[in-house]
N, C-alpha and C positions, 0 to 999 in steps of 0.2 A: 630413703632418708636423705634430707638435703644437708649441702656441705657446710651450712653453718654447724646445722645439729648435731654433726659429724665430731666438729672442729671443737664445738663445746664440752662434748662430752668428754672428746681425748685430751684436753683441754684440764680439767677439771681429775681426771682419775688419773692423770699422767705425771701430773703436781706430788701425789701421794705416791704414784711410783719413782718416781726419781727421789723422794726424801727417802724411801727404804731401800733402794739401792747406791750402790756408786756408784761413777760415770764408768764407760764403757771404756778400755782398758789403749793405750795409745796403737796404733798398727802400720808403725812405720810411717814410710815414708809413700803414702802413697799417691796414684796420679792424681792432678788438680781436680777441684771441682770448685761451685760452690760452697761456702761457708752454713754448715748445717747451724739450725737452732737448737737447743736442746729438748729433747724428747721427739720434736716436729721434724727431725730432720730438715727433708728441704720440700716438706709439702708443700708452704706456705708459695715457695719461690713458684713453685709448678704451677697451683691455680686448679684452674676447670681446664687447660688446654689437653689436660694426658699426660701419661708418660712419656710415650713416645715424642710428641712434637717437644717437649721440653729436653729431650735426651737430645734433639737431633740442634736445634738451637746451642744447647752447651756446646757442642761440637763446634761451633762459627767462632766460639770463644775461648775453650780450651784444648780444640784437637780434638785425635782422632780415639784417646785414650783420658774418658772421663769418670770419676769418683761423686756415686750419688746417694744421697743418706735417704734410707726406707726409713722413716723414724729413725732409729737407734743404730740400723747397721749399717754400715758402707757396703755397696754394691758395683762393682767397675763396669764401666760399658767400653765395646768395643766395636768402633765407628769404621768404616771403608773396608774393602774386600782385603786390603794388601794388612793390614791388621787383624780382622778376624783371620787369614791364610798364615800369619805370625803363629798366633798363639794356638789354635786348634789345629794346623798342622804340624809348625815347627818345633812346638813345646804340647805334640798332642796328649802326653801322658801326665804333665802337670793339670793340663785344662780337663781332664776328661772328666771329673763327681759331678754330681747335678745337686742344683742349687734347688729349693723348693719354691713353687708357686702356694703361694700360702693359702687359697681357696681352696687347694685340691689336697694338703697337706692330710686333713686330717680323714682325708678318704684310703690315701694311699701309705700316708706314715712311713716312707721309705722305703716301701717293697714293692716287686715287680719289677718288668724288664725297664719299665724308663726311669723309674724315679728312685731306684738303690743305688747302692755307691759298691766301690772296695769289690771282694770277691765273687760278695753275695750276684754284682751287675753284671761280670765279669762273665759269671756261669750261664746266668741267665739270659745272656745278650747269645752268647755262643751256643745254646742250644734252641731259642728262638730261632737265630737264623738256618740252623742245620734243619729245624723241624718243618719252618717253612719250606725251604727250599724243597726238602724231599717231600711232602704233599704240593708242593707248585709241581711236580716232574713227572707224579704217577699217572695211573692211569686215565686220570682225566686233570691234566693239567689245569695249571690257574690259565692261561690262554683259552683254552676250550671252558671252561667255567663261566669268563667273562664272557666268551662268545654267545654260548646259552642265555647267559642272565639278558644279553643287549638283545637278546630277541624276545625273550619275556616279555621288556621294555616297549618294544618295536608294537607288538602285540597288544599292548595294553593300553597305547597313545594312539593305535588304531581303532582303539573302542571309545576313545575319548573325544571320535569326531569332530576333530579342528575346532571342539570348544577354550577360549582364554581360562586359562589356569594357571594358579603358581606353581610350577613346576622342582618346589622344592623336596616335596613327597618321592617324587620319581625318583632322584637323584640319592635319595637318602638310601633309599630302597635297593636301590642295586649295586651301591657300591658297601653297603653294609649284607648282602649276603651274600659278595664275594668272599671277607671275611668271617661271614659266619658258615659258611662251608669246609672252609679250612678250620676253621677251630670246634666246631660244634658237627659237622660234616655231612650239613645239612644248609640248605635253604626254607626261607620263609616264602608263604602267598602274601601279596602285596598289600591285603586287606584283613590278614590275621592281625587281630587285636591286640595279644600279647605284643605283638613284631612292631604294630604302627604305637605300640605306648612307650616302649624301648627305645625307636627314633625319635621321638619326641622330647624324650629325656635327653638324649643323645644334641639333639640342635637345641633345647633350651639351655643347658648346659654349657655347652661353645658361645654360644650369644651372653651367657652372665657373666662366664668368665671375662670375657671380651669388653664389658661395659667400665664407667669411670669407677662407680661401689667396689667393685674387685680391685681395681689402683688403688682405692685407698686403701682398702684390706690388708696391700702389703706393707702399706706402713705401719699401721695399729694391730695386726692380726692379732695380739697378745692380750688386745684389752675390746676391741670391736668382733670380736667373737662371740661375746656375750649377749650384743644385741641383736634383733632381727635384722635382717639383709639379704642380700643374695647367697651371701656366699652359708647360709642355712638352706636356702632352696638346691643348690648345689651340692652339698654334703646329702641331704635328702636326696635329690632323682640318682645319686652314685650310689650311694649305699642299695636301693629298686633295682638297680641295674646288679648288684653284687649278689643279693637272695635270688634273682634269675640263675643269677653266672653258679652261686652254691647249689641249686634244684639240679641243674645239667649237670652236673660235677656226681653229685649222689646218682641219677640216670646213668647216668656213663661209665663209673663203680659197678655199677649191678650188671651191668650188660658186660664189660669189659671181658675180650680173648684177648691175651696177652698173645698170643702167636699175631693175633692181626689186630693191629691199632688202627682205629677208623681216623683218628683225624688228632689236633694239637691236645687238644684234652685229655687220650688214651693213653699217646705219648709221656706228656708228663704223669699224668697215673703209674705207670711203669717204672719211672723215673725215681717214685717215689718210692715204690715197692721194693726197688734194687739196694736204695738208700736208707730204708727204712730203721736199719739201728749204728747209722752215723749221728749222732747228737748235733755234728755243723753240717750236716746237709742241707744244701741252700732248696732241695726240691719238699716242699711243704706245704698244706691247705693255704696258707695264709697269700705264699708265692703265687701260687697256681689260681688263684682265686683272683690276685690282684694284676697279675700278667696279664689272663683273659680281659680284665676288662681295658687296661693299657689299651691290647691290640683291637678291640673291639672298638675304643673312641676313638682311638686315632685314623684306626682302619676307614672308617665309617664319615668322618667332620673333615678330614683331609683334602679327601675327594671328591665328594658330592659337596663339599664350598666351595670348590675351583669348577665344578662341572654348572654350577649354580651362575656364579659369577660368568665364568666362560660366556655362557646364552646370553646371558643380557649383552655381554659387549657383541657377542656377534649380531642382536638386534639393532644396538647402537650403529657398528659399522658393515652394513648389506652389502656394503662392495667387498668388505673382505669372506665375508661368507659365502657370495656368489665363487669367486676365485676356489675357493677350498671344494666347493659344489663339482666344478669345472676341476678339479685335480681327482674328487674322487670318482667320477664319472668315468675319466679318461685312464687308471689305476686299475680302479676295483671294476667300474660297473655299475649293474644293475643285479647280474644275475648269482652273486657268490659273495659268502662273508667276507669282509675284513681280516685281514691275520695280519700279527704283527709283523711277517717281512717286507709287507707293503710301505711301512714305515720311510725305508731308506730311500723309498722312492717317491715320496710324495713329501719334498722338503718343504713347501708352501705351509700345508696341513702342519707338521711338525714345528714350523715358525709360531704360526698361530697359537697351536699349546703352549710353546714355551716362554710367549707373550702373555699372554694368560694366566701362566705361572707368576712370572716375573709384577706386571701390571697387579695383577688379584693378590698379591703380598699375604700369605693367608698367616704367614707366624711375624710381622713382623721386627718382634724383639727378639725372635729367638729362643728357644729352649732357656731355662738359666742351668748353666755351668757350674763348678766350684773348683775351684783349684785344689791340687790332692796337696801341698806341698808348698812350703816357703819356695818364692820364687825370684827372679828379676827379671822384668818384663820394661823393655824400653825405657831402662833406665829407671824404675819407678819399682819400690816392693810391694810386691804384693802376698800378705802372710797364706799361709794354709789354711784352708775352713771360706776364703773370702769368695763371694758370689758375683760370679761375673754373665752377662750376659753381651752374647753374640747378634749386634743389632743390623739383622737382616735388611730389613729394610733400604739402612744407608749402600749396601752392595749392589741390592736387585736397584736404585734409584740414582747410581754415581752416573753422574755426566760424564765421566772420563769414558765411561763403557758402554754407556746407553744413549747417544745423542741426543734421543727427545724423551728423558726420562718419565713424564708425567703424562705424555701420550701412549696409547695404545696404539703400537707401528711393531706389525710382525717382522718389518725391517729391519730388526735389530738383529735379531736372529739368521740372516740371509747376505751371503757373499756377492761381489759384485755380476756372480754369473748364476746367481740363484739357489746353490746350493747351501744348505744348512750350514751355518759357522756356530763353534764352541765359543763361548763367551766365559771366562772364567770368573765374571762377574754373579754370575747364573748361578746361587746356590739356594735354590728352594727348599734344599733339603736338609741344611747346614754341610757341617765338615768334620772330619777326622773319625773322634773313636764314639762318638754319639751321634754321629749322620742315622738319618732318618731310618732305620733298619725295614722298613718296608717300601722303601723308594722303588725296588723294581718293581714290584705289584704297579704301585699307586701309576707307574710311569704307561706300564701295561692298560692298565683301567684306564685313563685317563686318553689313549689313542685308540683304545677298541669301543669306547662308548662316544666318542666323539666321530666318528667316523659310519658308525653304524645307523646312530641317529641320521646325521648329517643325510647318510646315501640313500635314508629312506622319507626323509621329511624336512620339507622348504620351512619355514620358520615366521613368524606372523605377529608384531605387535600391537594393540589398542593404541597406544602412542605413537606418535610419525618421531623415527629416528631423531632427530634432531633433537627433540624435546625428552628424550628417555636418561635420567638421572642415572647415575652411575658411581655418587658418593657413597661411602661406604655408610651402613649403618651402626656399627660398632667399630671401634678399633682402638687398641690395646692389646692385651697379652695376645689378641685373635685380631682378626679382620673380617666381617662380617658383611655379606653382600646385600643391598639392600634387596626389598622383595619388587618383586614385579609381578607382570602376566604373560603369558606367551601361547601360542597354537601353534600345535604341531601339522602341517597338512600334509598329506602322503602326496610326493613324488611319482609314486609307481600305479598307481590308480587303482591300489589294493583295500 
């Protein structure tokens, strides 16, 4: 739907809404912004540019702390590293609710580990990470899991005989049944139908979210919900993914020994069984239903759009591929996996990721936030209930921290004598008490599938470097890597 048709509609139903309601209620004193219109907020000012580039613009004009009307609601952004460090560490318990992404609202409705508030997040943040951790530790570790899966991979791009392919399938593939082994505690074959209909929903899903229809969504969600758009395709392939997530759920009931829990599913099954005539037990169908899928998209769109993105920039730049070729040679070899100790020793290789990271911006606004609490924040109020988002981007992108921000230079990452330096600009994962609760996995996945590949296959594009585009194709709530082609060629003459 184009943004006239958009603009008329809301236009036209928003007239009637404002005569039956009252204006929205005054909220202090809070940081500058633009001057909203009434019902429009500050759509009109934004355009076709995005959110984002209109967020980062205010910022030239009123700082690092700006007030932006969604339609009807103020939303605060928070601009440079030394401000989001402010408020999501030093005030981390005021900052910590989540604010909602209104496309995914009415999938999630405020339950599950990312998007609850209050105690219900509290509980469920705190035995996420307990649950994970202790299947990451057992007997076949997440390290040993990854290692498997990156030889499935290895295996499978040797069958693919150095023909050009998007290699966005591959990527989807093995880092979605990383976590579908911990949660479901099993793996899929690369070509099970069920497995490639669920990816598929999985990256259409990130890509809608990610487009301009969802930015506007969040300004009308109340009255553009009505009509078709994406954000119906996206309530659809979540809900597909949720009767999957309920089928496993009834499977894993029936089979369930409570003496031995297979994996994240049996656990909270127990969990529930233990709780089961507490009235506020936060462990319930609706929880355990809406958590699996949390960790399943995130798990899954996280990693394989940074391992996505990653490839093409190293098609882009062959000189820094070669270097990373020549560290894992000289490291690992030819003749033995990859383990993550190698890590410490191969600072080149870990530069490169965390350019990658940093460059590939894959949240760049940030989770949204809400504040638990009346607060004062650099001099400015900001009430309770108000939604604030953590604008990543401006951190991974300051010139104070990154010298060639808009270039891709693993330089940034590397000390005058070579080894790896901490940037504290560096936060791909956010901060505080809603940091990204599967960062160690994704950090794991992300240098065992990089690395594996890398030691067993040179890299090949139809395009001559120079000419290989690298804009993104989405960007907003997400960052979406454009598509390309690529060939895998074995290294080892396997």
């Amino acid at each position: 739907m184009t943004l006239s048709v958009l603009l008329l509609l809301a236009l036209l139903t928003g007239l009637l809404f404002l005569l039956a309601r009252d204006h929205p209620k005054a909220h202090g004193r809070l940081p500058p912004g633009p001057r909203p219109l009434p019902f429009f907020g500050n759509l009109l000012q934004m355009g076709r540019r995005g959110l984002l580039k209109y967020i980062l613009r205010l910022r030239d004009k009123y700082g690092d702390v700006v007030t932006v009307y969604l339609g009807q609601r103020p939303v605060v952004m928070l601009c440079g590293i030394e401000t989001i460090r402010e408020a999501l560490l030093g005030q981390s318990e005021a900052f910590s609710g989540r604010g909602k992404i209104a496309v995914l609202d009415q999938t999630f409705q405020g339950y599950g580990v990312i998007f609850s508030n209050g105690e219900c997040w509290k509980t469920l943040r705190q035995f996420s990470l307990a649950t994970l951790r202790h299947f990451g530790k057992g007997k076949r570790s997440v390290e040993m899991l990854i290692q498997e899966e990156a030889q499935c991979l290895v295996e499978e791009l040797r069958k693919s005989q150095g023909v050009f392919q998007d290699p966005v399938f591959f990527f989807h593939s093995i880092t979605a049944n990383i976590i579908f082994s911990v949660v479901f505690g099993k793996r899929f074959a690369y070509r099970d139908p069920e497995f490639l209909k669920l990816l598929d929903k999985f990256y259409q899903t990130f890509s809608l979210c990610s487009n301009f229809s969802s930015q506007m969504f969040e300004f009308f969600s109340n009255i553009v919900k009505y009509i078709p758009g994406a954000h119906r395709q996206i309530y659809r392939n979540l809900e597909d993914v949720k009767v999957f997530i309920g089928r496993s759920v009834e499977k894993h009931r029936e089979t369930l020994e409570p003496s031995d829990p297979r994996d994240f599913i049996d656990t909270f099954l127990l969990r529930m069984e233990e709780e089961k005539s507490d009235p506020n037990s936060q462990f319930h169908q609706q929880n355990l239903i809406t958590t699996v899928l949390s960790l399943l998209f995130a798990g899954t769109e996280t990693v394989s759009t940074t391992l996505h993105y990653g490839f093409l920039l190293l098609l882009k730049y062959p000189h820094i591929t070669e270097r990373v070729h020549r560290e894992i040679d000289q490291v690992i070899g030819s003749h033995r996996l990859p383990v993550l100790d190698d890590r410490t020793k191969m600072p080149y290789t870990d530069s490169v990721i965390h350019e990658i990271q940093r460059f590939g911006n894959l949240i760049p606004m940030g989770a949204p936030h809400m504040v638990t609490e009346d607060i004062q924040f650099r001099g400015y109020f900001i009430p309770k209930g108000t939604e604030v988002f953590p604008i990543l981007s401006s951190a991974l992108n300051d010139p104070c921290y990154f010298e060639s921000p808009h270039t891709f230079n693993p330089d940034h990452f590397l000390d005058a004598n070579g080894a790896l330096k901490k940037n504290e600009a560096f936060i791909p994962f956010s901060l505080g008490k809603r940091i990204c609760l599967g960062e160690g996995i994704a950090r794991m996945e992300l240098f065992l599938f990089f690395t594996t590949i890398l030691q067993n296959f040179s890299l090949d594009s139809p395009v001559a470097s120079e000419d290989i585009d690298i804009t993104p194709q989405e960007e907003g709530l997400g960052r979406v890597s454009p598509n390309y082609q690529i060939r895998f060629l074995s290294r080892r003459g396997g």
